[in-house]
VMD Tcl script that builds the backbone (N, CA, C; Angstrom):
set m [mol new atoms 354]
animate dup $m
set s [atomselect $m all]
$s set {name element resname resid chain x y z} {
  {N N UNK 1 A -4.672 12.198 -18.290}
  {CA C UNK 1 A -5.943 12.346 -17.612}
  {C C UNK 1 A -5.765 12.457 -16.100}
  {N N UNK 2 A -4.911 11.691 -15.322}
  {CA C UNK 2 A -4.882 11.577 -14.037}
  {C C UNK 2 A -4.204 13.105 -13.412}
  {N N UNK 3 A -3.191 13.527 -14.541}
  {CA C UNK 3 A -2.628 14.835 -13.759}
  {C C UNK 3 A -3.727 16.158 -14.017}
  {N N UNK 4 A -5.184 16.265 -14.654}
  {CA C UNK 4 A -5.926 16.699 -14.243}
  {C C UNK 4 A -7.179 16.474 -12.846}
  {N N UNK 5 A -6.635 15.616 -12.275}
  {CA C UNK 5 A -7.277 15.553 -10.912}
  {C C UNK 5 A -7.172 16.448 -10.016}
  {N N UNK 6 A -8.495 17.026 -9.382}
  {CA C UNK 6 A -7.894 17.916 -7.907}
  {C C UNK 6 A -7.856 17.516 -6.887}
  {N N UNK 7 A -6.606 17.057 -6.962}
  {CA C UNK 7 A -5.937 16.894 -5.424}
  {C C UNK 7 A -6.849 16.343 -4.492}
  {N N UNK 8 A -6.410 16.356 -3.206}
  {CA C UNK 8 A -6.894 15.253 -2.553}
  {C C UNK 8 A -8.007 15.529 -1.571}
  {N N UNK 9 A -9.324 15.522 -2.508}
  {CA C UNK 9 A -10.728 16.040 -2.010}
  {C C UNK 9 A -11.549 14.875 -2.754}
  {N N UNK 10 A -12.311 15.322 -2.049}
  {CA C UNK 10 A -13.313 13.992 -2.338}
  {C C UNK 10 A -14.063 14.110 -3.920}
  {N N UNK 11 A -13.934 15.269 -4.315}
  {CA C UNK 11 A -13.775 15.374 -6.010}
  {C C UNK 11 A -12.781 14.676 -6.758}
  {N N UNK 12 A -11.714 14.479 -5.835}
  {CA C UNK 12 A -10.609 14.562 -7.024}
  {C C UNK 12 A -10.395 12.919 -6.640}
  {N N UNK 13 A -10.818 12.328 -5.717}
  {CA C UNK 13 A -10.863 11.119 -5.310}
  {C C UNK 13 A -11.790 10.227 -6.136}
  {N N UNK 14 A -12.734 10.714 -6.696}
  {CA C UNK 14 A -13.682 10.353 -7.625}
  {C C UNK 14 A -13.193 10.446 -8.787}
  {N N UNK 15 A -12.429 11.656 -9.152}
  {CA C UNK 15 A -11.875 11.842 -10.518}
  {C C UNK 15 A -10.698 10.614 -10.622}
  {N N UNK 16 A -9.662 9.931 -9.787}
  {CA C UNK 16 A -9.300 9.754 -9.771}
  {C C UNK 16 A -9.983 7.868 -9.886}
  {N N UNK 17 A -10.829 7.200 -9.038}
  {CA C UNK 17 A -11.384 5.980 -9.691}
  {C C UNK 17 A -12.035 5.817 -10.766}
  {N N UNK 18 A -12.360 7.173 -11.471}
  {CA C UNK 18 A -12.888 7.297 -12.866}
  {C C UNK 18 A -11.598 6.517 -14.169}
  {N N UNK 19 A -10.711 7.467 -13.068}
  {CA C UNK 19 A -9.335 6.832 -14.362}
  {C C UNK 19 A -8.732 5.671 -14.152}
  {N N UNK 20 A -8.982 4.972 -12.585}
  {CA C UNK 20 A -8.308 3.700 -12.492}
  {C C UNK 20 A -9.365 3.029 -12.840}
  {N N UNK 21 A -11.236 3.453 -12.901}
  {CA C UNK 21 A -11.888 2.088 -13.898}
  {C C UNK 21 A -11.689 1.931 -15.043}
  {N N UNK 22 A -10.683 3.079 -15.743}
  {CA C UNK 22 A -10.614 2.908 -17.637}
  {C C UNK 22 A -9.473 2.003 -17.662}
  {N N UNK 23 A -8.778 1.479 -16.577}
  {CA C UNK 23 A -7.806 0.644 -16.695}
  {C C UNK 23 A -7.692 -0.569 -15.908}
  {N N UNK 24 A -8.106 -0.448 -15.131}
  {CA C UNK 24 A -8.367 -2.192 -13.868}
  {C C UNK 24 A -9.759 -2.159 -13.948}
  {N N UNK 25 A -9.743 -3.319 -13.176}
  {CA C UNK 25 A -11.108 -3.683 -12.856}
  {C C UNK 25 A -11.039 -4.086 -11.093}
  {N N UNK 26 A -11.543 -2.861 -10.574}
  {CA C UNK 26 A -11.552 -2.546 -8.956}
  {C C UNK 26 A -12.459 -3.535 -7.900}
  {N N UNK 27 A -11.859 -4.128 -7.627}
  {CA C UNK 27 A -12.687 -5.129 -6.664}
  {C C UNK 27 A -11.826 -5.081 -4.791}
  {N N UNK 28 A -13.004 -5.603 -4.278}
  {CA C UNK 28 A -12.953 -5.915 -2.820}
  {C C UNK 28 A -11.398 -6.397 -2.723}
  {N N UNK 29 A -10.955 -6.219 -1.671}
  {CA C UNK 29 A -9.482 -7.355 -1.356}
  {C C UNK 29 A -9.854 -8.205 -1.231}
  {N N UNK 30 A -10.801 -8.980 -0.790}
  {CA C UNK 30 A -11.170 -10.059 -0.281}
  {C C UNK 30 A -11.989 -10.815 -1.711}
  {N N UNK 31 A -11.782 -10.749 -2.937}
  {CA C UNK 31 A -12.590 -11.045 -4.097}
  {C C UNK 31 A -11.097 -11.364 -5.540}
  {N N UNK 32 A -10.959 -12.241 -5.775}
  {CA C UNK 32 A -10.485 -12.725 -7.133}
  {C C UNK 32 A -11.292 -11.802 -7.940}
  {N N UNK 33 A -10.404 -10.946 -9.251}
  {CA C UNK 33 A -11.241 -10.608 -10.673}
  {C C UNK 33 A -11.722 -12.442 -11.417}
  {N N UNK 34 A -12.701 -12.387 -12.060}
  {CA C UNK 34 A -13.670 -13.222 -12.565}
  {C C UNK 34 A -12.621 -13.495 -13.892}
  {N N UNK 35 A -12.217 -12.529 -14.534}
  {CA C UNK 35 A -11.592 -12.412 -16.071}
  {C C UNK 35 A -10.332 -12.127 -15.456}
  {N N UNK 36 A -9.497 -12.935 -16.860}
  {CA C UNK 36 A -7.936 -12.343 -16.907}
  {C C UNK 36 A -7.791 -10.914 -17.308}
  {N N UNK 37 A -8.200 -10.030 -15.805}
  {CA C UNK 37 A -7.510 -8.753 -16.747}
  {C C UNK 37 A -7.270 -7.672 -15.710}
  {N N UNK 38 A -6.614 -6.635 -15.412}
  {CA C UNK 38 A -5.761 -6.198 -14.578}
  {C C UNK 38 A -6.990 -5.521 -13.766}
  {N N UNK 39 A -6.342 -5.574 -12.542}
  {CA C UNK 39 A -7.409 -5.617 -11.210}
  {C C UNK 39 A -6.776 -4.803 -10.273}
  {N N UNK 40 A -7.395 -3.867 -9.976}
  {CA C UNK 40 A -7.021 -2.989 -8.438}
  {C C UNK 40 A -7.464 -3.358 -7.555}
  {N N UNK 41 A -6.700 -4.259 -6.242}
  {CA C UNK 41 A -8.113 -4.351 -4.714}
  {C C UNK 41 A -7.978 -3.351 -4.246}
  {N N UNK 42 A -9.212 -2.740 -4.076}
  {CA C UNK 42 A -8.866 -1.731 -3.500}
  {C C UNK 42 A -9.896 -1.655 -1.843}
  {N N UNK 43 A -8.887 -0.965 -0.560}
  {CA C UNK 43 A -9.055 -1.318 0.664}
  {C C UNK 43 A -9.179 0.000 1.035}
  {N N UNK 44 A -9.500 0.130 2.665}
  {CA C UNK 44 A -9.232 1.516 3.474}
  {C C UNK 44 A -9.035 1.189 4.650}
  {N N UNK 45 A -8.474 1.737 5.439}
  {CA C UNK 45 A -8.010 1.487 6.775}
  {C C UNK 45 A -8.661 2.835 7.397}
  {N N UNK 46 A -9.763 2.865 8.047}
  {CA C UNK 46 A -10.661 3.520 9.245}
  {C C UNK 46 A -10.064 3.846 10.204}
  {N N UNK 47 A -8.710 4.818 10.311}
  {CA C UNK 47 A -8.275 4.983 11.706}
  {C C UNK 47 A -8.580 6.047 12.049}
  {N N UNK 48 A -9.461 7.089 11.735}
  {CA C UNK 48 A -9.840 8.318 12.245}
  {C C UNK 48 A -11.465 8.836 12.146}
  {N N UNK 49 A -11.749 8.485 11.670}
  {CA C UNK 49 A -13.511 8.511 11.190}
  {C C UNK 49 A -14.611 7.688 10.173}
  {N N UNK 50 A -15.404 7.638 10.730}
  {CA C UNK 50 A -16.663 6.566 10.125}
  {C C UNK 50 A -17.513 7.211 9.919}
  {N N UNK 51 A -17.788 8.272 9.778}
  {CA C UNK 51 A -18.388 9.144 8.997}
  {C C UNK 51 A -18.305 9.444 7.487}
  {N N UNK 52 A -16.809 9.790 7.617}
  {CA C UNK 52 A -15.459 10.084 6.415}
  {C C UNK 52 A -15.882 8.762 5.957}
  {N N UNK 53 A -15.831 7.203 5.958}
  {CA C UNK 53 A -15.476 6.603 5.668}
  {C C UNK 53 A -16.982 6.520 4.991}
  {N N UNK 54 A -17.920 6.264 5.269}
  {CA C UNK 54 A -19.205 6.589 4.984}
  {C C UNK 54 A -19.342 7.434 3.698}
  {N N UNK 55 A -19.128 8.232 3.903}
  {CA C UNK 55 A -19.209 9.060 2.898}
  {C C UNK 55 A -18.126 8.806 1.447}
  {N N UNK 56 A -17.140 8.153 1.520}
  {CA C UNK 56 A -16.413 7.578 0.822}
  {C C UNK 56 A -16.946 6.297 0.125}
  {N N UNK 57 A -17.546 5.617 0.859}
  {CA C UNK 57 A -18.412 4.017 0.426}
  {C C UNK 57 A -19.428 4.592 -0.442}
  {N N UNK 58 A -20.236 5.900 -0.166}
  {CA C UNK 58 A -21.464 6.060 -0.906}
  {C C UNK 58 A -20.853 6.447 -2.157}
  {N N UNK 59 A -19.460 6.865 -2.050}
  {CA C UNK 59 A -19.453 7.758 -3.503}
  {C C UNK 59 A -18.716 6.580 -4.250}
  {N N UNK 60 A -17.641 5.501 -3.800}
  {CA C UNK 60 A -18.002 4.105 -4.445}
  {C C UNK 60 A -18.580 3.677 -5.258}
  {N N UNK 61 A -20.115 3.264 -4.335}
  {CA C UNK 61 A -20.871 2.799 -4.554}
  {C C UNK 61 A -22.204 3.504 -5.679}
  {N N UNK 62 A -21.570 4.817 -6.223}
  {CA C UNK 62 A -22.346 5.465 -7.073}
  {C C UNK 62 A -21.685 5.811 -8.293}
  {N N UNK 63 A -20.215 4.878 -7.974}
  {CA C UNK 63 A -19.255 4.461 -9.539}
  {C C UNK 63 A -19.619 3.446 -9.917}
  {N N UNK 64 A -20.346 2.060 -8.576}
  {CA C UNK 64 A -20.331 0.786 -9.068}
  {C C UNK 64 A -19.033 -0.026 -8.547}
  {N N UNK 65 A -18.114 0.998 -7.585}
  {CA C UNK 65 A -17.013 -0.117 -7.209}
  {C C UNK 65 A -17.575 -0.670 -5.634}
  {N N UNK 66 A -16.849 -1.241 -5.146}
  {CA C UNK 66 A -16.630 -2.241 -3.801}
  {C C UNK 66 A -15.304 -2.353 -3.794}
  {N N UNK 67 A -15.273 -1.980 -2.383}
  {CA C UNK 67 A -13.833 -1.849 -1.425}
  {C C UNK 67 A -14.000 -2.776 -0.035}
  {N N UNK 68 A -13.032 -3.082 0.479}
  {CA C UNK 68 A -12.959 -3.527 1.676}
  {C C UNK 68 A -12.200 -2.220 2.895}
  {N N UNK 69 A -13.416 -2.266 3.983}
  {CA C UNK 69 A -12.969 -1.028 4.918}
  {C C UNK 69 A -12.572 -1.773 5.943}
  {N N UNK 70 A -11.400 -1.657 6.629}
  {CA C UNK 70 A -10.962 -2.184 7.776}
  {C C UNK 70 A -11.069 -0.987 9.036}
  {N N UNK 71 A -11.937 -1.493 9.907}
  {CA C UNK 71 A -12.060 -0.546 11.248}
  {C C UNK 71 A -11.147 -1.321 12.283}
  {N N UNK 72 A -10.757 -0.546 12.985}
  {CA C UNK 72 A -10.399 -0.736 14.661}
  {C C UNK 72 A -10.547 -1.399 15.287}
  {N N UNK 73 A -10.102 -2.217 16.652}
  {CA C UNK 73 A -11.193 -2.654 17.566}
  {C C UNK 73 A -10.959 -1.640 18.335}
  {N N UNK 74 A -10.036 -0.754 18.514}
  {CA C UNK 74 A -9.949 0.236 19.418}
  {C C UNK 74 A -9.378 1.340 18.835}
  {N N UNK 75 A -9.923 2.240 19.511}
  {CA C UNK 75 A -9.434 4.439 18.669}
  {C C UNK 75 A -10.255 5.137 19.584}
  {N N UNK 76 A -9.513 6.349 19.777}
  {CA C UNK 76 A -9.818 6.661 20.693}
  {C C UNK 76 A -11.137 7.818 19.829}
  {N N UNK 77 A -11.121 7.457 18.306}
  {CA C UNK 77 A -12.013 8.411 17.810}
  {C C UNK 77 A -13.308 7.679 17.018}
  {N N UNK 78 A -13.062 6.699 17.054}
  {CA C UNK 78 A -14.773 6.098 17.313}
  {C C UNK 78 A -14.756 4.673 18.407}
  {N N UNK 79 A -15.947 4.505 18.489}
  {CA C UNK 79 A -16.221 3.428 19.812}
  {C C UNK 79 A -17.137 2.375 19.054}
  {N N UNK 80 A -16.598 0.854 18.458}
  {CA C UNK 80 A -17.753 0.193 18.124}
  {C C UNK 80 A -18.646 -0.293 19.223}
  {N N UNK 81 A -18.603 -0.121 20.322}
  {CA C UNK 81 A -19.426 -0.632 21.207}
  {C C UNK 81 A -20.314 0.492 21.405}
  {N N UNK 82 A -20.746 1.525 20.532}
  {CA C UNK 82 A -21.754 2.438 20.728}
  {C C UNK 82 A -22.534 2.445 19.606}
  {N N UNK 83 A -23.542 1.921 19.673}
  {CA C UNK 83 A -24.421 1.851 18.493}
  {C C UNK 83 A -24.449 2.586 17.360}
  {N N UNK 84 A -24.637 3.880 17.312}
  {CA C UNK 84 A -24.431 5.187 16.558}
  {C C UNK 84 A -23.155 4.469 15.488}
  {N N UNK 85 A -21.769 4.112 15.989}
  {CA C UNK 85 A -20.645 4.052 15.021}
  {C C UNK 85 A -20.839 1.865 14.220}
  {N N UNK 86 A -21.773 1.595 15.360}
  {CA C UNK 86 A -22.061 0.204 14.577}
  {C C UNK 86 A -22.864 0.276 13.304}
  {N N UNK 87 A -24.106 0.903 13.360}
  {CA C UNK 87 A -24.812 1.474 12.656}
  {C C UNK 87 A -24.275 2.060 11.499}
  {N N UNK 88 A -22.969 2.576 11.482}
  {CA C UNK 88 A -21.650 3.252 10.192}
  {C C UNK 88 A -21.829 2.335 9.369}
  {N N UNK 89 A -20.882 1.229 10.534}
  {CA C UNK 89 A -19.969 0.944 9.330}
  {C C UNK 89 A -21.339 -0.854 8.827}
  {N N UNK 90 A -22.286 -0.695 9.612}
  {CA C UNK 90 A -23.523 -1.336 8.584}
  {C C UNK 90 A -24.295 -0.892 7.612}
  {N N UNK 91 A -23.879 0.167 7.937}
  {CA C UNK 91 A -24.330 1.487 6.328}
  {C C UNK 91 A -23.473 1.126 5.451}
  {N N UNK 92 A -22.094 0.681 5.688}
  {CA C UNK 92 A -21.317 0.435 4.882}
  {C C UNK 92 A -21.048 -0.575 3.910}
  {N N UNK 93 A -21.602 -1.785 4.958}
  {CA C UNK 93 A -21.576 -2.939 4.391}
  {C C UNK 93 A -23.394 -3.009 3.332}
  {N N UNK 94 A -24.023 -2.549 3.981}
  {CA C UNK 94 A -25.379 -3.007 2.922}
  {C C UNK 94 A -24.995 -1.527 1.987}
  {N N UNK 95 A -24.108 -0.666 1.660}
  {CA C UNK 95 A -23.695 -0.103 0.272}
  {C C UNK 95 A -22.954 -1.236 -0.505}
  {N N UNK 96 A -22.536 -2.704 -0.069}
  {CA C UNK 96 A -21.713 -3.708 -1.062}
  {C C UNK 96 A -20.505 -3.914 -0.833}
  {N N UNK 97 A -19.850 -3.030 0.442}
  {CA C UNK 97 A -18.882 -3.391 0.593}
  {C C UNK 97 A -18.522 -4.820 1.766}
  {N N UNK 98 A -17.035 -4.440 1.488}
  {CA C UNK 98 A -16.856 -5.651 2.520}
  {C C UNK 98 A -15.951 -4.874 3.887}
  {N N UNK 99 A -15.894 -5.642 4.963}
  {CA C UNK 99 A -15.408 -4.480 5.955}
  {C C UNK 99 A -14.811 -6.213 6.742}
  {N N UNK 100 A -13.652 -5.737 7.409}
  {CA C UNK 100 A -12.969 -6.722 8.564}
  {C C UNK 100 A -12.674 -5.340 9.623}
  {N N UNK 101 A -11.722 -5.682 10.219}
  {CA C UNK 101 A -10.931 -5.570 12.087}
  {C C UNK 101 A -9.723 -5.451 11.101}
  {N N UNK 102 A -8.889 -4.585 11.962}
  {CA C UNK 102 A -7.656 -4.078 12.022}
  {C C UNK 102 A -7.339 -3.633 13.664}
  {N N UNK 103 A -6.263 -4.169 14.038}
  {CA C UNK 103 A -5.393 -3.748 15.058}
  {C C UNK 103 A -4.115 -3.256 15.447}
  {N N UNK 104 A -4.165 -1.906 15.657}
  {CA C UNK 104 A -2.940 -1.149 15.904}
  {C C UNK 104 A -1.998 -1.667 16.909}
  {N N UNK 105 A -2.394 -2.143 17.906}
  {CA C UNK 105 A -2.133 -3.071 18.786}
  {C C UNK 105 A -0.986 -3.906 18.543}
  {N N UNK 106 A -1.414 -4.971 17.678}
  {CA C UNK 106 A -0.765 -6.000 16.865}
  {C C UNK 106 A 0.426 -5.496 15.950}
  {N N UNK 107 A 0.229 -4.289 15.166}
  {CA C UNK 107 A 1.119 -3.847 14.702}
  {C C UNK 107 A 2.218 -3.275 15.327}
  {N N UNK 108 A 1.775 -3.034 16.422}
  {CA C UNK 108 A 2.866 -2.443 17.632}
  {C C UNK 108 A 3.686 -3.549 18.132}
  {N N UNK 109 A 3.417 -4.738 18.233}
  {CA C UNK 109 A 4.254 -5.648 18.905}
  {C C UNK 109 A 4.800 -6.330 18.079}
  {N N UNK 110 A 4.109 -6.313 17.002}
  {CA C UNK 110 A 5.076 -7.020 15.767}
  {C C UNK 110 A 6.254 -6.144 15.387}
  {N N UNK 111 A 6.116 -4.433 15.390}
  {CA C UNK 111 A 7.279 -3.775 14.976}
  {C C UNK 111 A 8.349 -4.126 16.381}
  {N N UNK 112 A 8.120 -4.146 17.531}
  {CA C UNK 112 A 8.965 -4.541 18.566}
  {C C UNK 112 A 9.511 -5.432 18.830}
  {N N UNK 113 A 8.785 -6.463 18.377}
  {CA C UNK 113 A 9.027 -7.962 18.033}
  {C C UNK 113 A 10.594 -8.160 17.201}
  {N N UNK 114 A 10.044 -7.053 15.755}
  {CA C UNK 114 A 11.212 -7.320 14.568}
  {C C UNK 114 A 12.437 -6.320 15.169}
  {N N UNK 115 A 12.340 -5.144 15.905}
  {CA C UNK 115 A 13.124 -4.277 16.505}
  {C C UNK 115 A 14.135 -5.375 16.887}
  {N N UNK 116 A 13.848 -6.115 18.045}
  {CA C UNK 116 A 14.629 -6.854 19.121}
  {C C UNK 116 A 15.352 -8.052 18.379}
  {N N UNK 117 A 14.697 -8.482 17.494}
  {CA C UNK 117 A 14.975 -9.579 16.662}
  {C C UNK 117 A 16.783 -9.082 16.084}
  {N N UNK 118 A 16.538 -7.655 15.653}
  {CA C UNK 118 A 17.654 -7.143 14.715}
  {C C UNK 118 A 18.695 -7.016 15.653}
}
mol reanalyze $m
mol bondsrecalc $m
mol representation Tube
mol addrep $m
């Protein structure tokens, strides 16, 4: 079933949680499955658009799953301090999901960190 998916469009992205709900049971990262029985968390990392990401939550949320979206505090391609992209990703959260902070930042000094270490 899965190697009839098309590729990596937002069709085939759908086709594709169709076949991981006939086998896990897809929940938030931030959420324990309820039952013993195999579980996908499934997450996104927001580093280029909240629009995109938007539009990804609605189609989610019209399977019945919940994801956790992690945004930025900083990109140079959206600005949460501008209402318009706050307004996103609160579209996002009252679709059921769950959303935190991610920092590129942090990941940068931790890889430099382990660099120097070696």
């Amino acid at each position: 079933m899965i190697d009839k998916i098309k590729g990596f469009t937002f069709v085939g992205y759908k086709e594709l949680l169709q076949c991981l709900r006939e086998v896990y049971e897809i929940i938030p990262l931030c959420r324990l499955p309820t039952e013993d029985v195999p579980y996908l968390a499934l997450r996104h990392d927001v580093d280029f658009s909240l629009p995109v990401a938007l539009r990804r939550a609605r189609l989610e949320q019209e399977l019945g799953i919940r994801s956790t979206y992690f945004v930025l505090f900083s990109t140079r391609f959206y600005n949460l301090h501008e209402q318009r992209d706050v307004q996103i990703v609160k579209r996002i959260f009252r679709l059921g999901h769950k959303w935190g902070f991610t920092s590129t930042h942090l990941n940068t000094v931790l890889m430099v960190k382990t660099r120097r270490e070696l």
